[in-house]
C-alpha positions as a Markdown table, in Angstrom:
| # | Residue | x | y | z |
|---|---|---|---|---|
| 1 | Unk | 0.0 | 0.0 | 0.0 |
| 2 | Unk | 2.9 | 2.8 | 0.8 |
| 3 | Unk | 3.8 | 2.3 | -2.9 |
| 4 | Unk | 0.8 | 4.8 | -3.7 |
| 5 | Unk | 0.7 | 6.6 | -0.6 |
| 6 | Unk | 1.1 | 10.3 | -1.6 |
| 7 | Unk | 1.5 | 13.2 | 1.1 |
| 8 | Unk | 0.6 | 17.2 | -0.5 |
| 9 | Unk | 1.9 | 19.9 | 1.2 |
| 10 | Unk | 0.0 | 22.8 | 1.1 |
| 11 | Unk | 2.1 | 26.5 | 0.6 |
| 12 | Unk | 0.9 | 29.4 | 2.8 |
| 13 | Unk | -2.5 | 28.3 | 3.9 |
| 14 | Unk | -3.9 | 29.1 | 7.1 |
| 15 | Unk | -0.6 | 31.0 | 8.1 |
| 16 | Unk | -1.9 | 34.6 | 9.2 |
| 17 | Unk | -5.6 | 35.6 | 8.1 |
| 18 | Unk | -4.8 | 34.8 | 4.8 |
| 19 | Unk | -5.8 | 31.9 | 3.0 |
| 20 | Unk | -7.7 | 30.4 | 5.3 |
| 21 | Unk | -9.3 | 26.7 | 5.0 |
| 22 | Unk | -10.9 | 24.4 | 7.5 |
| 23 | Unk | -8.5 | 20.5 | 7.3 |
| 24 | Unk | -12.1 | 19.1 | 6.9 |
| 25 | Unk | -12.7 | 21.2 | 3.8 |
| 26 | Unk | -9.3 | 20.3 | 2.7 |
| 27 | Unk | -10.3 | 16.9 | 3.8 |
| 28 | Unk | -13.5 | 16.7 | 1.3 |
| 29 | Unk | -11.8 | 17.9 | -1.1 |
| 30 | Unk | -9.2 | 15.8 | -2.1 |
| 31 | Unk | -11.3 | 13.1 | -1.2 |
| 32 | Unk | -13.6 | 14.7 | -4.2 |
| 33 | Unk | -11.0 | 14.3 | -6.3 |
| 34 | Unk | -10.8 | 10.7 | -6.5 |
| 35 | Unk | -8.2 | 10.0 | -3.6 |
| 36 | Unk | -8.8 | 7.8 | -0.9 |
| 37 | Unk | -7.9 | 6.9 | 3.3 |
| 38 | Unk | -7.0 | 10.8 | 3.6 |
| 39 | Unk | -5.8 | 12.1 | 6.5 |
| 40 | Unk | -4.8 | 15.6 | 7.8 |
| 41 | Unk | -1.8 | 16.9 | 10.4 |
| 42 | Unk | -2.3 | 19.8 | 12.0 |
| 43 | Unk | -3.8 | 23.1 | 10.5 |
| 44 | Unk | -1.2 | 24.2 | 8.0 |
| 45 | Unk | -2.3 | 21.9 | 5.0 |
| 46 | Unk | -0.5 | 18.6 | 5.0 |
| 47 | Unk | -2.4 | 15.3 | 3.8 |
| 48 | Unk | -1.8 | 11.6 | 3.5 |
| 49 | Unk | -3.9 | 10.0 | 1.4 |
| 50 | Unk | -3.4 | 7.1 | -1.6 |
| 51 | Unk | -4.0 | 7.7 | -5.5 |
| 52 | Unk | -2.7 | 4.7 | -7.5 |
| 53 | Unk | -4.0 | 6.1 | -10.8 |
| 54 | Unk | -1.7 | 9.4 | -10.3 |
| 55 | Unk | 1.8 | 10.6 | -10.4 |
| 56 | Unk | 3.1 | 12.8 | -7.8 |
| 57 | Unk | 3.0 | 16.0 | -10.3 |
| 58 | Unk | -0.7 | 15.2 | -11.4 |
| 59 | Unk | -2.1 | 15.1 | -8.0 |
| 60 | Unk | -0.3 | 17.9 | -7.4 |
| 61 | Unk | -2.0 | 20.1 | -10.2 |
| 62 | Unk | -5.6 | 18.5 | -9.5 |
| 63 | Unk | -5.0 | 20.1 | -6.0 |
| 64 | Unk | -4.1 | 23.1 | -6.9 |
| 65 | Unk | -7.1 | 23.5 | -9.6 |
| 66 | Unk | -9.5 | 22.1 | -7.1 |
| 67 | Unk | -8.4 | 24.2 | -4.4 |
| 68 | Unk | -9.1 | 27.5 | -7.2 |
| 69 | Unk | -12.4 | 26.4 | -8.2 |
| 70 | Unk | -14.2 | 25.0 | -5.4 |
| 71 | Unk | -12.5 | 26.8 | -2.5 |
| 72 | Unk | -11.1 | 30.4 | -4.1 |
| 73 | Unk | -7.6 | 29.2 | -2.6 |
| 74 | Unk | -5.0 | 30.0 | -5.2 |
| 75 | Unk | -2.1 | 28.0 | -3.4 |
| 76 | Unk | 1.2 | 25.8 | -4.5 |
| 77 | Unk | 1.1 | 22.0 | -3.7 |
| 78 | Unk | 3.8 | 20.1 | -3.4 |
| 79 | Unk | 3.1 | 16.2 | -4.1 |
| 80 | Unk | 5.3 | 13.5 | -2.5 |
| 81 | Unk | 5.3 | 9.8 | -2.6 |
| 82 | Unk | 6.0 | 8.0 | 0.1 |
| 83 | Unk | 9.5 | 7.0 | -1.2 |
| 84 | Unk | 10.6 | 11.0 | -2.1 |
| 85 | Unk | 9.4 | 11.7 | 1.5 |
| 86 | Unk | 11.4 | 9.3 | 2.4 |
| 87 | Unk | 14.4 | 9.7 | 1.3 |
| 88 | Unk | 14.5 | 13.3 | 1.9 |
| 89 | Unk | 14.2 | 12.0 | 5.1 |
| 90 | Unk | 17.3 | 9.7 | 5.0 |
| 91 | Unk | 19.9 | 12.6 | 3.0 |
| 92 | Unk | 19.3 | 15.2 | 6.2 |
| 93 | Unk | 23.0 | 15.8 | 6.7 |
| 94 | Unk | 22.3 | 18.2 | 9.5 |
| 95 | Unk | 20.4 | 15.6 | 12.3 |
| 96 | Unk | 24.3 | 15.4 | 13.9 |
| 97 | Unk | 24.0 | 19.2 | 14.4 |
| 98 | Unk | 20.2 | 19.6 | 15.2 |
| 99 | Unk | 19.4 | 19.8 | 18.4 |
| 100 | Unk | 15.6 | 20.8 | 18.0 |
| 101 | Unk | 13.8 | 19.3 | 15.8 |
| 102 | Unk | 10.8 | 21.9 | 15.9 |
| 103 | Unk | 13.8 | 24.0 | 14.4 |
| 104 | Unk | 15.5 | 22.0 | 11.5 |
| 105 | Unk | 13.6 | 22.9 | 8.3 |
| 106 | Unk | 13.4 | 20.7 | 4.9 |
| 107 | Unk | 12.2 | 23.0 | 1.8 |
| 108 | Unk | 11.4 | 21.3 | -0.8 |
| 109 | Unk | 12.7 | 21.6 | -4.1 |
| 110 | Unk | 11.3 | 21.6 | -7.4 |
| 111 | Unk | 14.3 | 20.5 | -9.1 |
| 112 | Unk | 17.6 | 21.0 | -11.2 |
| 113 | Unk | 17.0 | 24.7 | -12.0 |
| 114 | Unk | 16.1 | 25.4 | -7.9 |
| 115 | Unk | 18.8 | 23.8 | -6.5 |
| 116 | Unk | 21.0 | 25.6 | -9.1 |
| 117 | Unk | 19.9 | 28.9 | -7.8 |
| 118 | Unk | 20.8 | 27.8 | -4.2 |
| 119 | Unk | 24.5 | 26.8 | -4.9 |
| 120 | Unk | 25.6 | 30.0 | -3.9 |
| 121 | Unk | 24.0 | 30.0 | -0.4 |
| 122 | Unk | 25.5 | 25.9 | -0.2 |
| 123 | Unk | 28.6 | 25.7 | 2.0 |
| 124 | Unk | 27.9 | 29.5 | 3.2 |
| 125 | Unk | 29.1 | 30.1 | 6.6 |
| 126 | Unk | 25.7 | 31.2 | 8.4 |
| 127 | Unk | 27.2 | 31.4 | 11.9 |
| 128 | Unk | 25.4 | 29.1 | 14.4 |
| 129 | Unk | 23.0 | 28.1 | 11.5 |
| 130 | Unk | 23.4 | 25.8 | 9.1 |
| 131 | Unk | 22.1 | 25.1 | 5.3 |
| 132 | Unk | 22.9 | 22.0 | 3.5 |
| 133 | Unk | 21.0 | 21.5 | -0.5 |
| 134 | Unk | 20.0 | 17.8 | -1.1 |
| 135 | Unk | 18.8 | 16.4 | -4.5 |
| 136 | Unk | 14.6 | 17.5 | -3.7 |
| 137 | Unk | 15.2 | 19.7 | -0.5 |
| 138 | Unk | 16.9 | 22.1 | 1.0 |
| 139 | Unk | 17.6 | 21.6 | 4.8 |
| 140 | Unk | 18.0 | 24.5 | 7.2 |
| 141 | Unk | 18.7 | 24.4 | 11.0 |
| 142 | Unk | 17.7 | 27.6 | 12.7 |
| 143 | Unk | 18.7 | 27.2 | 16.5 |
| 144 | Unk | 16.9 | 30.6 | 17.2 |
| 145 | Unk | 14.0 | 30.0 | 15.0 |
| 146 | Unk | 13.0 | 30.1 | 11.7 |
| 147 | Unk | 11.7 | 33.9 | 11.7 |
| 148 | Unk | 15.1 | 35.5 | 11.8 |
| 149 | Unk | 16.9 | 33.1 | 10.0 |
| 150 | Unk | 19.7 | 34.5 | 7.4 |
| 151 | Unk | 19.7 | 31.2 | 5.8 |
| 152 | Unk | 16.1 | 30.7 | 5.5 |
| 153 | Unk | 15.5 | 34.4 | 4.4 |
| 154 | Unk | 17.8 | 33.7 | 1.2 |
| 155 | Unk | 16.0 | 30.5 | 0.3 |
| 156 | Unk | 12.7 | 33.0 | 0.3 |
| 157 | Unk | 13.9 | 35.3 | -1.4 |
| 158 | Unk | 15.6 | 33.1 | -4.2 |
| 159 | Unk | 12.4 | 30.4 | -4.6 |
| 160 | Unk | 9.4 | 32.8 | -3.7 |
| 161 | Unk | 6.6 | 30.4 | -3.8 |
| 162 | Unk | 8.8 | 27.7 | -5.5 |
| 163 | Unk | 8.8 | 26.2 | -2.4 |
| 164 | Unk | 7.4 | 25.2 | 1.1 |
| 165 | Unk | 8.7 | 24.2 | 4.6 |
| 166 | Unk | 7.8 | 21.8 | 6.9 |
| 167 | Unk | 9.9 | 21.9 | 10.5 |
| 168 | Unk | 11.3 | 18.1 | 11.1 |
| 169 | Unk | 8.8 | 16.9 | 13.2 |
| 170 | Unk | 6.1 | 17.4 | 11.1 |
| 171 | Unk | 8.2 | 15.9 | 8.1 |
| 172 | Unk | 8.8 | 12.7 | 10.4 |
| 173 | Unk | 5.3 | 12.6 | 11.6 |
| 174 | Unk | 3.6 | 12.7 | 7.6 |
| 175 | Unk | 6.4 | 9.9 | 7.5 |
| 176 | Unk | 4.7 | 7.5 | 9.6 |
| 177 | Unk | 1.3 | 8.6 | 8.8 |
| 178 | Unk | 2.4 | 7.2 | 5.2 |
| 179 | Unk | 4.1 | 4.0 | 6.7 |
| 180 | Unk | 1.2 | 3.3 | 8.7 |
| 181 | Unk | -0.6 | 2.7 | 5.3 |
């Protein structure tokens, strides 16, 4: 079954007033679109739910339409399977440094031409933060939080909404959530 287990990641809803939708509305809708045992963590738009008759990028984009046209959302998804999420999991070369997993930050990458544009900021001395670029994310550990981060302030302002951030506990957590089936 985790061979079809998919988990969307929702960018910048219900962060602020903006954007704002209900997980059971989020919920309904996917389920709407075909998908099925799905499953919501916590209020800032991340799902579990399976969809054998769709790749990653095409669940992604029937999201993102669905979300425009049945809930006025205009927001970026982010579609994993199981195995991305996975091993995004398993290439974190900061966990010997992070101390806080509330604070240690995977943002996900879109591909070749985004992880180009971060090879400048890659090996950058950030102090007592640290940024490391892996093949689909970005990982940045923020010991004093994520809101005054230098490192995580130049991913912004480089991917815009090419990307979104999950803190590592919540990346772990939509891990078992697949595993669990």
């Amino acid at each position: 079954m985790n061979s079809h287990c998919y988990v969307a990641l929702v960018r910048g809803i219900n962060v602020g007033r903006a954007k704002r939708i209900a997980m059971a509305d989020l919920r309904l809708l996917v389920e709407g679109l075909g998908f099925t045992g799905v499953r919501s963590l916590l209020n800032s738009g991340n799902l579990v739910f399976h969809a054998p008759d769709f790749t990653p990028a095409a669940a992604a984009q029937a999201i993102e339409e669905a979300l425009v046209l049945k809930l006025g959302v205009a927001a970026r998804v982010f579609v994993l399977d199981h195995q991305e999420l996975s091993t995004i999991i398993e290439s974190n070369p900061l966990l010997g440094v992070a101390t806080d997993h509330s604070r240690l930050f995977a943002f996900l990458l879109g591909g070749a031409v985004q992880r180009d544009k971060l090879a400048a900021l890659d090996g950058q001395d950030w102090g007592g933060e640290r940024l490391a670029v892996g093949e689909r994310a970005a990982y940045v550990w923020c010991p004093e939080g994520i809101l005054d981060s230098a490192p995580a302030k130049s991913l912004g302002k480089l991917l815009g909404d090419g990307t979104t951030s999950r803190n590592w506990n919540t990346m772990l957590k939509l891990q078992a959530l697949c595993a669990e089936g």
